[in-house]
N, CA, C and O atoms as a Tripos MOL2 file, in Angstrom:
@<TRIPOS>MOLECULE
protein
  300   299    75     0     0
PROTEIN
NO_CHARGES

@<TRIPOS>ATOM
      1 N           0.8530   -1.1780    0.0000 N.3       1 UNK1
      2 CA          0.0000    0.0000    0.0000 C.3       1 UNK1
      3 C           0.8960    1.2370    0.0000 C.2       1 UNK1
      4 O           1.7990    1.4720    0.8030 O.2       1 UNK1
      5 N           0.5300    1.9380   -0.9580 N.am      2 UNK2
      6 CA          1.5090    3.5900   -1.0640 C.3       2 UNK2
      7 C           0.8790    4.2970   -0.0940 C.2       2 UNK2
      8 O           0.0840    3.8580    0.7370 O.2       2 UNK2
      9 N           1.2920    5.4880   -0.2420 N.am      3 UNK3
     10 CA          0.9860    6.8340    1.1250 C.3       3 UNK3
     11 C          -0.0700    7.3640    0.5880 C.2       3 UNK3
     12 O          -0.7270    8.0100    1.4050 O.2       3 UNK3
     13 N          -0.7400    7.3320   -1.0820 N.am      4 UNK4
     14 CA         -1.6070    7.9490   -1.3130 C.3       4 UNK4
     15 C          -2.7900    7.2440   -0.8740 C.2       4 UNK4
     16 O          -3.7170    7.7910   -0.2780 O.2       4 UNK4
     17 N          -2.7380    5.9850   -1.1890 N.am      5 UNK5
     18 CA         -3.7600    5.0150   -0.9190 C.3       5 UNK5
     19 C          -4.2820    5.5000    1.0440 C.2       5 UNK5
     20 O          -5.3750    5.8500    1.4900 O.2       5 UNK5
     21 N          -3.0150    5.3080    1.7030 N.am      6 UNK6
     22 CA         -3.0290    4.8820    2.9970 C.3       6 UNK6
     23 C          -3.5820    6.5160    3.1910 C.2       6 UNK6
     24 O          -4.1130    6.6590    4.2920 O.2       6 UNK6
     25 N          -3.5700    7.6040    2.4650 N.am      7 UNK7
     26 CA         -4.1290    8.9890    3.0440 C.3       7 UNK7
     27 C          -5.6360    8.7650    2.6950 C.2       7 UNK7
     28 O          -6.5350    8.8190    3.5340 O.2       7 UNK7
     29 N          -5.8200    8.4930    1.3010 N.am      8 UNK8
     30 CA         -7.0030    8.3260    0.9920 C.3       8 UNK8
     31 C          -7.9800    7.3740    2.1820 C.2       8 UNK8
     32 O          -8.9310    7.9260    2.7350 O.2       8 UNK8
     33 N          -7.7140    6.2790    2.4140 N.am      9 UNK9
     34 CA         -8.3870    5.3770    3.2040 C.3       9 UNK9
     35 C          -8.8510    6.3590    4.8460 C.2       9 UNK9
     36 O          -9.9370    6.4840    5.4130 O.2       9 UNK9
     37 N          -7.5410    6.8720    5.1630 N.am     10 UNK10
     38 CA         -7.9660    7.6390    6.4120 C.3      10 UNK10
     39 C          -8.6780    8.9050    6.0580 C.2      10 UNK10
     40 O          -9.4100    9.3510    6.9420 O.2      10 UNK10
     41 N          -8.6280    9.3490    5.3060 N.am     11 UNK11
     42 CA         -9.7810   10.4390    4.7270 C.3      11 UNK11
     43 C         -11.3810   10.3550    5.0030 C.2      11 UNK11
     44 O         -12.2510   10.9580    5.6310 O.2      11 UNK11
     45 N         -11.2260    9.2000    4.1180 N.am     12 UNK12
     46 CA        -12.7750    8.1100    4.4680 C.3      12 UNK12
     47 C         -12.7110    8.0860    5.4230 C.2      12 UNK12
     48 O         -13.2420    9.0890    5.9010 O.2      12 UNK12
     49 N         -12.2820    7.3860    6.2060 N.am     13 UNK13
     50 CA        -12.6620    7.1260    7.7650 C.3      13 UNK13
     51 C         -13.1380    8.3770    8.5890 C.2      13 UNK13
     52 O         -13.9780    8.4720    9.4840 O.2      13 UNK13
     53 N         -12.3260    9.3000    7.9900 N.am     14 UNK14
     54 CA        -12.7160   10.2400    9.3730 C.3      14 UNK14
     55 C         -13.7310   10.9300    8.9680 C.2      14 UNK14
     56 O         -14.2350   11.7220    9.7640 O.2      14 UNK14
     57 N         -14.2810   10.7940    7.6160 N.am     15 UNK15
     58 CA        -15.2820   11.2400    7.2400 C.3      15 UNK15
     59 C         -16.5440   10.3070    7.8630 C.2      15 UNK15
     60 O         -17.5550   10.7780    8.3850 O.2      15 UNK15
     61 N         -16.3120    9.1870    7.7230 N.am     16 UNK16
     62 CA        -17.4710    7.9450    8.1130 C.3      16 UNK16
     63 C         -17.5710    8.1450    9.7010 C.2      16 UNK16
     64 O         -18.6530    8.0460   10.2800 O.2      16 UNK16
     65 N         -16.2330    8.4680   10.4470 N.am     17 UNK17
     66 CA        -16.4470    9.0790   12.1350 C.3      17 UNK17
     67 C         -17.2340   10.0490   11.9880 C.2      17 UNK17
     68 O         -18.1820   10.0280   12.7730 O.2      17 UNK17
     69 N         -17.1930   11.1580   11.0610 N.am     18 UNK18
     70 CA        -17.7410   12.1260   12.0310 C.3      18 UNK18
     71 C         -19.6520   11.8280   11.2480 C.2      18 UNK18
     72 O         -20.6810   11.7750   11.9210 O.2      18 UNK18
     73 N         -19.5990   11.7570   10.4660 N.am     19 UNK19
     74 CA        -21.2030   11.0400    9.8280 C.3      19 UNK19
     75 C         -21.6010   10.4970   10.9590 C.2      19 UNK19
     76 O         -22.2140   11.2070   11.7550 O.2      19 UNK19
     77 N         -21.3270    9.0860   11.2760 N.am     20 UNK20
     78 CA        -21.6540    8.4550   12.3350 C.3      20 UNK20
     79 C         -21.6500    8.7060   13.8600 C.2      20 UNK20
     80 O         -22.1680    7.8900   14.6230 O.2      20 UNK20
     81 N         -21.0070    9.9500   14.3420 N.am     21 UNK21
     82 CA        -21.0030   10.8750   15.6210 C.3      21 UNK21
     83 C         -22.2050   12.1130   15.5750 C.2      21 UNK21
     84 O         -22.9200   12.4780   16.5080 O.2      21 UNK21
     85 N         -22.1670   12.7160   13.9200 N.am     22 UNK22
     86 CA        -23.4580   13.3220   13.9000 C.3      22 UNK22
     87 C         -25.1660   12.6190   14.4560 C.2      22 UNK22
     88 O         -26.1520   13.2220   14.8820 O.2      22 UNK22
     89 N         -25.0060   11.5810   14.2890 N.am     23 UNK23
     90 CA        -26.1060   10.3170   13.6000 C.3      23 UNK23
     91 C         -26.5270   10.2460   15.1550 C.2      23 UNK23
     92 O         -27.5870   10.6050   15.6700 O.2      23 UNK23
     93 N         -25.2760    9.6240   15.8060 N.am     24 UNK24
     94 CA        -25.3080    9.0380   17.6280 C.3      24 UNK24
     95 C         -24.9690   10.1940   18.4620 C.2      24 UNK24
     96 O         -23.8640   10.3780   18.9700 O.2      24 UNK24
     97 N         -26.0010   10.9700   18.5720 N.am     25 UNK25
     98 CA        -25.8250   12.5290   19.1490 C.3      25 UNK25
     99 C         -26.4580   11.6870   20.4380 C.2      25 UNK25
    100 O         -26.8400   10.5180   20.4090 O.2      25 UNK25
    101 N         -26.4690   12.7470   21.7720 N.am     26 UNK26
    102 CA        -27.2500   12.3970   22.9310 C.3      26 UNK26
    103 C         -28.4620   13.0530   23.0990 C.2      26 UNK26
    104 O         -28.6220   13.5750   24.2020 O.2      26 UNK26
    105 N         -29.6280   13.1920   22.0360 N.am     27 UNK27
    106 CA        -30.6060   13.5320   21.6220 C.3      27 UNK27
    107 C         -31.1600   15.0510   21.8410 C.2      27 UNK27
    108 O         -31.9820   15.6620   22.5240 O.2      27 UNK27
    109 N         -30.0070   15.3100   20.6420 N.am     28 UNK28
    110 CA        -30.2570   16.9010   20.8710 C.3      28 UNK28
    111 C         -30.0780   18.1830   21.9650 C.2      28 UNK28
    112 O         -30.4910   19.3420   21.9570 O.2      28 UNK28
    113 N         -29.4350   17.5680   22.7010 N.am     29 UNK29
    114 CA        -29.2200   18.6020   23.9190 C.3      29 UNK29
    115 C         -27.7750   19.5710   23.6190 C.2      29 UNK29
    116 O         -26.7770   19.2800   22.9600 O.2      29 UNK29
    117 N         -28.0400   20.5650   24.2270 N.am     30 UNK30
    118 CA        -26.8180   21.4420   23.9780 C.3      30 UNK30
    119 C         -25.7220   21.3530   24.6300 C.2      30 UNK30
    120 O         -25.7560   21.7930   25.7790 O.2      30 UNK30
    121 N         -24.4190   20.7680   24.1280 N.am     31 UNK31
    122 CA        -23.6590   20.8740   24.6690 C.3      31 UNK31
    123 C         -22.2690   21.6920   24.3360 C.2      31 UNK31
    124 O         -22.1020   22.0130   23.1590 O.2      31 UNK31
    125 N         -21.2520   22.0530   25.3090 N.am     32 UNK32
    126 CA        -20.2080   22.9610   25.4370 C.3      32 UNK32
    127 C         -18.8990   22.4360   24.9290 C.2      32 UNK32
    128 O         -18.2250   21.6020   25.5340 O.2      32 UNK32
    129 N         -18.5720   22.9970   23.7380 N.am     33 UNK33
    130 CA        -17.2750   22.0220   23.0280 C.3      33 UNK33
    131 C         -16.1320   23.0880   22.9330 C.2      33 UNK33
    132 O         -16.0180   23.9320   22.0440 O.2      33 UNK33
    133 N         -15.1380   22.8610   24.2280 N.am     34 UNK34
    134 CA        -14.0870   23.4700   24.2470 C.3      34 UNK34
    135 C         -12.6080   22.5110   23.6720 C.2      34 UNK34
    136 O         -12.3850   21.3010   23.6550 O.2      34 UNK34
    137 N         -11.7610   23.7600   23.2230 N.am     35 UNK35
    138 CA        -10.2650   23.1230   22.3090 C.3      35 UNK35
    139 C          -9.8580   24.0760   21.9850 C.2      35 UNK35
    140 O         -10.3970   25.1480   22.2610 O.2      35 UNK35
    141 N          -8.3990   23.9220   21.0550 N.am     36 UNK36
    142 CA         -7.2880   24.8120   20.5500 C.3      36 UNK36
    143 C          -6.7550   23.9620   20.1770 C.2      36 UNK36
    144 O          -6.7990   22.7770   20.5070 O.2      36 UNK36
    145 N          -5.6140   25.0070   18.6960 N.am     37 UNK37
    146 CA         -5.2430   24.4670   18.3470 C.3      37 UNK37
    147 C          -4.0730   25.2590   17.8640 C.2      37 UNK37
    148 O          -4.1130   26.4590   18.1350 O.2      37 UNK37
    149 N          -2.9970   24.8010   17.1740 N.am     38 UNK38
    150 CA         -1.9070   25.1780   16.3240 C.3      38 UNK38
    151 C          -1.9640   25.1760   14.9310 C.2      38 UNK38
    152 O          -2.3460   24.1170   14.4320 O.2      38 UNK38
    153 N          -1.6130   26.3100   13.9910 N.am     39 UNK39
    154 CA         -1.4160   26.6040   12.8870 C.3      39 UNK39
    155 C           0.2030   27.0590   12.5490 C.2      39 UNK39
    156 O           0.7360   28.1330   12.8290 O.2      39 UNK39
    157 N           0.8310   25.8180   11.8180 N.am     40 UNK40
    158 CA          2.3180   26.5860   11.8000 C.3      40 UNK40
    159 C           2.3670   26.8940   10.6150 C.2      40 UNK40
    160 O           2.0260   25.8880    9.9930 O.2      40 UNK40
    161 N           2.5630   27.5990   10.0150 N.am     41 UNK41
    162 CA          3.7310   28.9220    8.7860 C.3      41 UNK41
    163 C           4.8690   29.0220    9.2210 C.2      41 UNK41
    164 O           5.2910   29.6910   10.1640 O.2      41 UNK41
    165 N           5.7140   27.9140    8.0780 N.am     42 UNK42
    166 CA          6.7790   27.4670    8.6120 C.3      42 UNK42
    167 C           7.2730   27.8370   10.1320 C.2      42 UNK42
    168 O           6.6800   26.9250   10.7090 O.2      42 UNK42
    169 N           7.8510   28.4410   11.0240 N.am     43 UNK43
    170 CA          8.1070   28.5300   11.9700 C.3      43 UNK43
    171 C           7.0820   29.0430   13.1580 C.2      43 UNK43
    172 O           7.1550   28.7010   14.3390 O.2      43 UNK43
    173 N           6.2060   29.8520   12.6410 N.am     44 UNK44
    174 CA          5.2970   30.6620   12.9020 C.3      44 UNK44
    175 C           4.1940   30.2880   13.2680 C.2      44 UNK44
    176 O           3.2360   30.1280   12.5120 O.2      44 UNK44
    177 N           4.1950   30.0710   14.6850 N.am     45 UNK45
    178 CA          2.6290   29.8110   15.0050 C.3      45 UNK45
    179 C           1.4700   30.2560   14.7570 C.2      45 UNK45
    180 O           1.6060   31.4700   14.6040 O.2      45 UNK45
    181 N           0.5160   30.0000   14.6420 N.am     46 UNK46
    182 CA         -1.0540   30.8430   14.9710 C.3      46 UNK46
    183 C          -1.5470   30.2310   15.8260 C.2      46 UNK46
    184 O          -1.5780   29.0180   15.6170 O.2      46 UNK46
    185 N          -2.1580   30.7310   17.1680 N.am     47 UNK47
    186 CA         -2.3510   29.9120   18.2360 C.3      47 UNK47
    187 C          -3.8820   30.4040   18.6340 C.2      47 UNK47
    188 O          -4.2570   31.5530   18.8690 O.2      47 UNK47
    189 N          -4.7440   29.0260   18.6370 N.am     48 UNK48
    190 CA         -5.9690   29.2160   18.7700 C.3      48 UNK48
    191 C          -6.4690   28.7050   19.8320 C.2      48 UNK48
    192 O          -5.8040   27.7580   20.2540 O.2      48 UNK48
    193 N          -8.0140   29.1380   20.8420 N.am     49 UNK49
    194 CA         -8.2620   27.9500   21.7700 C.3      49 UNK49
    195 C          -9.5460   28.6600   21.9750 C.2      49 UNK49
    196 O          -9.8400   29.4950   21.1190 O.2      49 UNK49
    197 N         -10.4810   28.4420   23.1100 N.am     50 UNK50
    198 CA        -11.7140   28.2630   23.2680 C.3      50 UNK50
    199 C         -11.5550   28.9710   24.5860 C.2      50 UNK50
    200 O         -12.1640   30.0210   24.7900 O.2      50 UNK50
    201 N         -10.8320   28.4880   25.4070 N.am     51 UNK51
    202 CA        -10.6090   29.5710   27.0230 C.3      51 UNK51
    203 C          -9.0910   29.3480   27.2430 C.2      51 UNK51
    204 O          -8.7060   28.5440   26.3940 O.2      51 UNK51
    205 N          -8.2650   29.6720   27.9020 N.am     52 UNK52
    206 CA         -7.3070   29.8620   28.7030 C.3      52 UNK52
    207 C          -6.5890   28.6880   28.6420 C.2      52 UNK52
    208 O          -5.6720   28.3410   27.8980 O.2      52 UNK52
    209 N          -7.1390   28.1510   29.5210 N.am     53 UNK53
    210 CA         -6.6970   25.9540   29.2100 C.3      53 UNK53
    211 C          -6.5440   25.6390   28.2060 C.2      53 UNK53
    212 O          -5.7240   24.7540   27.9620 O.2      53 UNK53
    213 N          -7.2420   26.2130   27.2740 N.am     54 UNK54
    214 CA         -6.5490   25.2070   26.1500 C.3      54 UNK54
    215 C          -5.7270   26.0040   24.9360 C.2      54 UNK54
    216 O          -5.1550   25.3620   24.0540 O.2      54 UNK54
    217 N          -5.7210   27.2960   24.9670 N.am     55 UNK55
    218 CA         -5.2410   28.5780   24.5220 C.3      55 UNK55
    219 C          -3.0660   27.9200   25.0590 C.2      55 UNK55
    220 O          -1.9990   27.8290   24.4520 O.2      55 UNK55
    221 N          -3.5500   27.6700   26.4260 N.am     56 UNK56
    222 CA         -1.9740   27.3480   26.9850 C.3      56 UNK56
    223 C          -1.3800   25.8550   26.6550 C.2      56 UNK56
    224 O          -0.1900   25.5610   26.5460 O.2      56 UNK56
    225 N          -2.6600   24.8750   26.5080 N.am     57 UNK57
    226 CA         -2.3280   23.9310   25.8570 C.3      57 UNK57
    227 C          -1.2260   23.7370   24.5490 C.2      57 UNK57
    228 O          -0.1480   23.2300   24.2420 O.2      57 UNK57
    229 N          -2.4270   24.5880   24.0090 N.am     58 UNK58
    230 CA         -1.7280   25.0660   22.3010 C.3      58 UNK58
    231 C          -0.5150   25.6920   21.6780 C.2      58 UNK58
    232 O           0.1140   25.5190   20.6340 O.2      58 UNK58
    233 N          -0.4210   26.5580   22.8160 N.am     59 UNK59
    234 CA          1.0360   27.5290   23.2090 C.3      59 UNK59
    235 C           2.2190   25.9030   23.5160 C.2      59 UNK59
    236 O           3.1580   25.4680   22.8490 O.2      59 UNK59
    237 N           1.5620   25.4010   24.8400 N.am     60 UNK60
    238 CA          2.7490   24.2940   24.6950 C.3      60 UNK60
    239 C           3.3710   23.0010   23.4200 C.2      60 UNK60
    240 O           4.4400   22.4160   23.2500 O.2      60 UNK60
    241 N           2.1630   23.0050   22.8020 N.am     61 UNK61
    242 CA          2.3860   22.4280   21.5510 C.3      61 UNK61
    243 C           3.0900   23.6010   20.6690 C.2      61 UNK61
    244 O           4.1820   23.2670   20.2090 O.2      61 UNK61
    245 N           2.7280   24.6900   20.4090 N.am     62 UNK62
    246 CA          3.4770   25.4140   19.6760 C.3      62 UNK62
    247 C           5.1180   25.4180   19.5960 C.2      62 UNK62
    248 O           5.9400   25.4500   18.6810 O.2      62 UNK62
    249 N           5.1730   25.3650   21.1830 N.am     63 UNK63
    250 CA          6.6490   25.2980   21.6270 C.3      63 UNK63
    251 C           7.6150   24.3520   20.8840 C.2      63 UNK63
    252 O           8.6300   24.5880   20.2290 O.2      63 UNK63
    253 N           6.7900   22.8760   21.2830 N.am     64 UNK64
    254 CA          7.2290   21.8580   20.8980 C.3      64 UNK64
    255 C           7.5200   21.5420   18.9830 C.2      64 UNK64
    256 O           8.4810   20.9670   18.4720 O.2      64 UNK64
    257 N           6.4740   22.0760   18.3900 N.am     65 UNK65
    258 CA          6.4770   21.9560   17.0410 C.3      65 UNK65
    259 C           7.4410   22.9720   16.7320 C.2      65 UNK65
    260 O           7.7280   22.6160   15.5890 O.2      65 UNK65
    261 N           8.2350   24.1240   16.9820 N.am     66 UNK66
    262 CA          9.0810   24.8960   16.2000 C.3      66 UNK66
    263 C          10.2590   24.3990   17.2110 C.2      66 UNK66
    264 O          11.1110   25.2640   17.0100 O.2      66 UNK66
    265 N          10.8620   23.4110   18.2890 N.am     67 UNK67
    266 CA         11.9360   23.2550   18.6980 C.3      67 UNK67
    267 C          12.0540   21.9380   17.6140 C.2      67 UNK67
    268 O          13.1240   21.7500   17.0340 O.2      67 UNK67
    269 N          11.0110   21.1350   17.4050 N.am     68 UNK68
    270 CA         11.3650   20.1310   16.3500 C.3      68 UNK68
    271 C          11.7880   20.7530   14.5200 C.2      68 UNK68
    272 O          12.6330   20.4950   13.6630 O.2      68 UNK68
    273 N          10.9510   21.4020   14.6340 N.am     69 UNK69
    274 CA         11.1320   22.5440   13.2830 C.3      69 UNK69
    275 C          12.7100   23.0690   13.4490 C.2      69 UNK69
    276 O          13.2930   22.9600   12.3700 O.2      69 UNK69
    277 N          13.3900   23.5000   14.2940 N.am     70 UNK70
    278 CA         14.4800   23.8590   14.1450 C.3      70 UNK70
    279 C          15.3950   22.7980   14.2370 C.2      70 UNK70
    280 O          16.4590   22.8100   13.6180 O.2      70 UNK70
    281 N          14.9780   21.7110   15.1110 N.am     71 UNK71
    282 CA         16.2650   20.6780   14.8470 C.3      71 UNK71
    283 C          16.1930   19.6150   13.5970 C.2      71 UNK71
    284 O          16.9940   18.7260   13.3110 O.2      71 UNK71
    285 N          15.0340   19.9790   12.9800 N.am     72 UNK72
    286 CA         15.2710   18.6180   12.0160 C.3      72 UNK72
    287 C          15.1650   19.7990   11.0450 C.2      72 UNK72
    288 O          15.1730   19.2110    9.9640 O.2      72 UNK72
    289 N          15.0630   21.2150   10.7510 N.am     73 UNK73
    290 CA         15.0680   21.7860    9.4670 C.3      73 UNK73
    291 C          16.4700   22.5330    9.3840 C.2      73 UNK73
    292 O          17.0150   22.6010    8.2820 O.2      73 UNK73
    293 N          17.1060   23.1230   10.5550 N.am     74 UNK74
    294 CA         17.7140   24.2140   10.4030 C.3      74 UNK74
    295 C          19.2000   23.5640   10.9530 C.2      74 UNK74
    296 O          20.2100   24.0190   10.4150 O.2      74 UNK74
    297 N          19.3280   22.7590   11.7630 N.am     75 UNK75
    298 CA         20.4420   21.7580   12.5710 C.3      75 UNK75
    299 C          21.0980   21.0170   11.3030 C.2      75 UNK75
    300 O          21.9850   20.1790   11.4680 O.2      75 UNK75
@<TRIPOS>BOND
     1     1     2 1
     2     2     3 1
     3     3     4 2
     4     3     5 am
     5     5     6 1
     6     6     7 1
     7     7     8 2
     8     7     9 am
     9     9    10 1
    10    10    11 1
    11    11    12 2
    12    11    13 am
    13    13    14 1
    14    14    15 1
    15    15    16 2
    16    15    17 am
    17    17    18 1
    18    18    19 1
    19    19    20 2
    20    19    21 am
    21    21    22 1
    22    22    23 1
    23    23    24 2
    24    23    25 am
    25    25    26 1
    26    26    27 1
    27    27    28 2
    28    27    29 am
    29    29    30 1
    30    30    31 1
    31    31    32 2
    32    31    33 am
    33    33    34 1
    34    34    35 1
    35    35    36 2
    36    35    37 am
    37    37    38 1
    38    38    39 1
    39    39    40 2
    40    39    41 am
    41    41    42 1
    42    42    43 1
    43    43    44 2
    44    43    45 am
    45    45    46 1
    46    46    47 1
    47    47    48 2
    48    47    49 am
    49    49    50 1
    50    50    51 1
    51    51    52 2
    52    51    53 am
    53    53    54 1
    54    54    55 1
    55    55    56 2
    56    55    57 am
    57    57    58 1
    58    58    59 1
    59    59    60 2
    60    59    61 am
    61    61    62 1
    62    62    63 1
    63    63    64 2
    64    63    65 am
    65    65    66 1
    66    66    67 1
    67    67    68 2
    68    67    69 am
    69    69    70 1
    70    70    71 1
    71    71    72 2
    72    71    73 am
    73    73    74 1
    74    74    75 1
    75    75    76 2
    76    75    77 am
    77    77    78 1
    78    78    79 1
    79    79    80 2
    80    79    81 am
    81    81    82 1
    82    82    83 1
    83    83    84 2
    84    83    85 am
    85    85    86 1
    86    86    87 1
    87    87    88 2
    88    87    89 am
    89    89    90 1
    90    90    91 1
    91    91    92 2
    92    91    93 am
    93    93    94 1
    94    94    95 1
    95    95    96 2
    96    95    97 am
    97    97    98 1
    98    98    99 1
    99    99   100 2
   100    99   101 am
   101   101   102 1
   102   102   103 1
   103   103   104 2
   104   103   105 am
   105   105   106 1
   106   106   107 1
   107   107   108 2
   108   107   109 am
   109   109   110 1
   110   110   111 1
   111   111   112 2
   112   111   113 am
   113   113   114 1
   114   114   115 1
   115   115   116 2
   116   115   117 am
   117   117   118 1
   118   118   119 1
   119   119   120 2
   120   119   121 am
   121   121   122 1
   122   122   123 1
   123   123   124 2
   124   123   125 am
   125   125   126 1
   126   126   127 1
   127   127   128 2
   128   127   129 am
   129   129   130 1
   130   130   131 1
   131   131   132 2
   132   131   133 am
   133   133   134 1
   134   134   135 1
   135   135   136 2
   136   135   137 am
   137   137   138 1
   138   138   139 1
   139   139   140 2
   140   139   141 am
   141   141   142 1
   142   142   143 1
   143   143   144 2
   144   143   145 am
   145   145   146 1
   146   146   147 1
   147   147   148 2
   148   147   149 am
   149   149   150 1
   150   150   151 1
   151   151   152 2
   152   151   153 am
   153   153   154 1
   154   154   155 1
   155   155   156 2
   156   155   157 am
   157   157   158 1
   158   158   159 1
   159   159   160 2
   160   159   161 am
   161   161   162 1
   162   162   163 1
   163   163   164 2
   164   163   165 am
   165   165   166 1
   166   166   167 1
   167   167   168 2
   168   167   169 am
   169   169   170 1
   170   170   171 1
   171   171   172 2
   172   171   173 am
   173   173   174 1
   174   174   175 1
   175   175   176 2
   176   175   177 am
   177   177   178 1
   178   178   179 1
   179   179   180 2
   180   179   181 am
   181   181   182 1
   182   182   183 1
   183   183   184 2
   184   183   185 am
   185   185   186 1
   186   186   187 1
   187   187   188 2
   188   187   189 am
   189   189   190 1
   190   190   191 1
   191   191   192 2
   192   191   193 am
   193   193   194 1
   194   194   195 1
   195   195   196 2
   196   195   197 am
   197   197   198 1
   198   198   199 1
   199   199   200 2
   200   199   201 am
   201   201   202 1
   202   202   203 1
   203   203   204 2
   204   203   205 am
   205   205   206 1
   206   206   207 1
   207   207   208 2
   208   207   209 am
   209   209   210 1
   210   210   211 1
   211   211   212 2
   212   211   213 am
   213   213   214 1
   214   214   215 1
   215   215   216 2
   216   215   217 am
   217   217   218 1
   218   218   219 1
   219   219   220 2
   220   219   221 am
   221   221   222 1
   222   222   223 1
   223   223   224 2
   224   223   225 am
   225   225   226 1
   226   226   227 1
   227   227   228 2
   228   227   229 am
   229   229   230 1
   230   230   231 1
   231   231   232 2
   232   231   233 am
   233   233   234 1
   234   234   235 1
   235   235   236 2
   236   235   237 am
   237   237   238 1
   238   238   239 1
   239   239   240 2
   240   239   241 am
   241   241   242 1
   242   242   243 1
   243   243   244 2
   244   243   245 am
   245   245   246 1
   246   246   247 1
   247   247   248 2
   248   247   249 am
   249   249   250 1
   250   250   251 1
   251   251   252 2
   252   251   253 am
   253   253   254 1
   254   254   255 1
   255   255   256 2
   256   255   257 am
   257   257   258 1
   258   258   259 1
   259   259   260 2
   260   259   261 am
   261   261   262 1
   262   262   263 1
   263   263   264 2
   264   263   265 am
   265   265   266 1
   266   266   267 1
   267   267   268 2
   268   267   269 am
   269   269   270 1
   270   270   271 1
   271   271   272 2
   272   271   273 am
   273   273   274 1
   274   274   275 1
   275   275   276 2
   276   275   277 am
   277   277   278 1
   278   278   279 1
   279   279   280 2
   280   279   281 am
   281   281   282 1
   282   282   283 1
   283   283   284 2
   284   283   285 am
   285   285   286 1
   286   286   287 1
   287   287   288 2
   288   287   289 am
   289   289   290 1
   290   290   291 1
   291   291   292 2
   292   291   293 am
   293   293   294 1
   294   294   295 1
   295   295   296 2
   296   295   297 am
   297   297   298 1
   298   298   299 1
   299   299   300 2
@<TRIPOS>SUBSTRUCTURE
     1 UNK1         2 RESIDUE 1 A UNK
     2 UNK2         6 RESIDUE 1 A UNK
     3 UNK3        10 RESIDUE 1 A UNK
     4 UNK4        14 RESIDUE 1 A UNK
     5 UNK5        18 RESIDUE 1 A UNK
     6 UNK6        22 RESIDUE 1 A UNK
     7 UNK7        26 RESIDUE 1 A UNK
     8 UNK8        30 RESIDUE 1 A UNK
     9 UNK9        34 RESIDUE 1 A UNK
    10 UNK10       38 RESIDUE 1 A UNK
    11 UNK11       42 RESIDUE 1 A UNK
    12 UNK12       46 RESIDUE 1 A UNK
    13 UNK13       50 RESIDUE 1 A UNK
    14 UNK14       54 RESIDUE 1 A UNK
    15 UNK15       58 RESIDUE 1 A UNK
    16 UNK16       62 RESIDUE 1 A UNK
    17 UNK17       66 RESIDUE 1 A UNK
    18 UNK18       70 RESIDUE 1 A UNK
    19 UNK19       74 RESIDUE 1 A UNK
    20 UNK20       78 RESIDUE 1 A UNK
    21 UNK21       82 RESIDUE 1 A UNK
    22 UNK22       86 RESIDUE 1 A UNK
    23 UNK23       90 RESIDUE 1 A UNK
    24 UNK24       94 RESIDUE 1 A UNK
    25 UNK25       98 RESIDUE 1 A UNK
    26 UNK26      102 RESIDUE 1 A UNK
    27 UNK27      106 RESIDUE 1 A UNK
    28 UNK28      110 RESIDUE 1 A UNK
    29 UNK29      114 RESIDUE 1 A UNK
    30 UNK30      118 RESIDUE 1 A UNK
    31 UNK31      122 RESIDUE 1 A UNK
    32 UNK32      126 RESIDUE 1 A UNK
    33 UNK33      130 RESIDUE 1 A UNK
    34 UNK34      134 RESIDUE 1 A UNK
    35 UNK35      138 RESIDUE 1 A UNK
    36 UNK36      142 RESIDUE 1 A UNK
    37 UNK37      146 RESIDUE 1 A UNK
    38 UNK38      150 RESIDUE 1 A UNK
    39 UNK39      154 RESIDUE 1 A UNK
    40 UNK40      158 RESIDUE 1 A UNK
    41 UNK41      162 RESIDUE 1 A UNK
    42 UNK42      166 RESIDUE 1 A UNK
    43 UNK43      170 RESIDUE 1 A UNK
    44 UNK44      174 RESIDUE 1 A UNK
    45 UNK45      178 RESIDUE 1 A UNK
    46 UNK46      182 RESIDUE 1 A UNK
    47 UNK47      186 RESIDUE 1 A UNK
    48 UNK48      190 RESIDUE 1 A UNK
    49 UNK49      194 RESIDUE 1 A UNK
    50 UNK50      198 RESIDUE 1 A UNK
    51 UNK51      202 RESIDUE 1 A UNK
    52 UNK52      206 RESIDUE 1 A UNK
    53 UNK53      210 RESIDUE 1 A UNK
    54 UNK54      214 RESIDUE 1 A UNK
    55 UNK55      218 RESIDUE 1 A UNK
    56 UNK56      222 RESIDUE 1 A UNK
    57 UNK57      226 RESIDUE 1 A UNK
    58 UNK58      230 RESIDUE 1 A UNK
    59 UNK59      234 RESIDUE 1 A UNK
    60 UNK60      238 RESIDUE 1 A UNK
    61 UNK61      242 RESIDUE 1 A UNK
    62 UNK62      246 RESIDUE 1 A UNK
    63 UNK63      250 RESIDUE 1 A UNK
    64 UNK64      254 RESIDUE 1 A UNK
    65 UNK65      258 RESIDUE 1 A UNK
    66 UNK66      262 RESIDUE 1 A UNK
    67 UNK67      266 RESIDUE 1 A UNK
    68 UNK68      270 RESIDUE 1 A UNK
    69 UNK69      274 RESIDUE 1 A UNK
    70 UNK70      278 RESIDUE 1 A UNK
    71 UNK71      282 RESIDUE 1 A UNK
    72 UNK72      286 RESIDUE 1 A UNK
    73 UNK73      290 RESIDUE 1 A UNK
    74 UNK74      294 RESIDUE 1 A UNK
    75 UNK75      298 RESIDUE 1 A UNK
């Protein structure tokens, strides 16, 4: 199996997860969906989150993704 195949297949899938998470809701009730996340440009974070917790979450991943960015791009 190549990498295109093996992207394609997980494509599907996560498409068929979230279909099937729409489908098996807990019957309509409202609920509170907090997260963050990281956007890198090449070195350059964009740092996103929902409150504080996860705003700092994201920051610590940020960290982590441009100390790897510098040792495997620039080292």
């Amino acid at each position: 199996m190549d990498l295109v195949s093996a992207g394609l297949i997980l494509v599907i899938a996560g498409f068929a997860i979230i279909v099937v998470s729409m489908f098996s809701g807990t019957g309509g009730g409202r609920t509170e969906v907090k997260g963050g996340g990281v956007v890198m440009i090449g070195p350059v974070p964009i740092i996103f989150g929902s409150d504080a917790k996860w705003a700092s979450a994201a920051i610590g991943l940020a960290i982590v993704l441009i100390l790897l960015y510098f040792l495997f791009w620039v080292v």
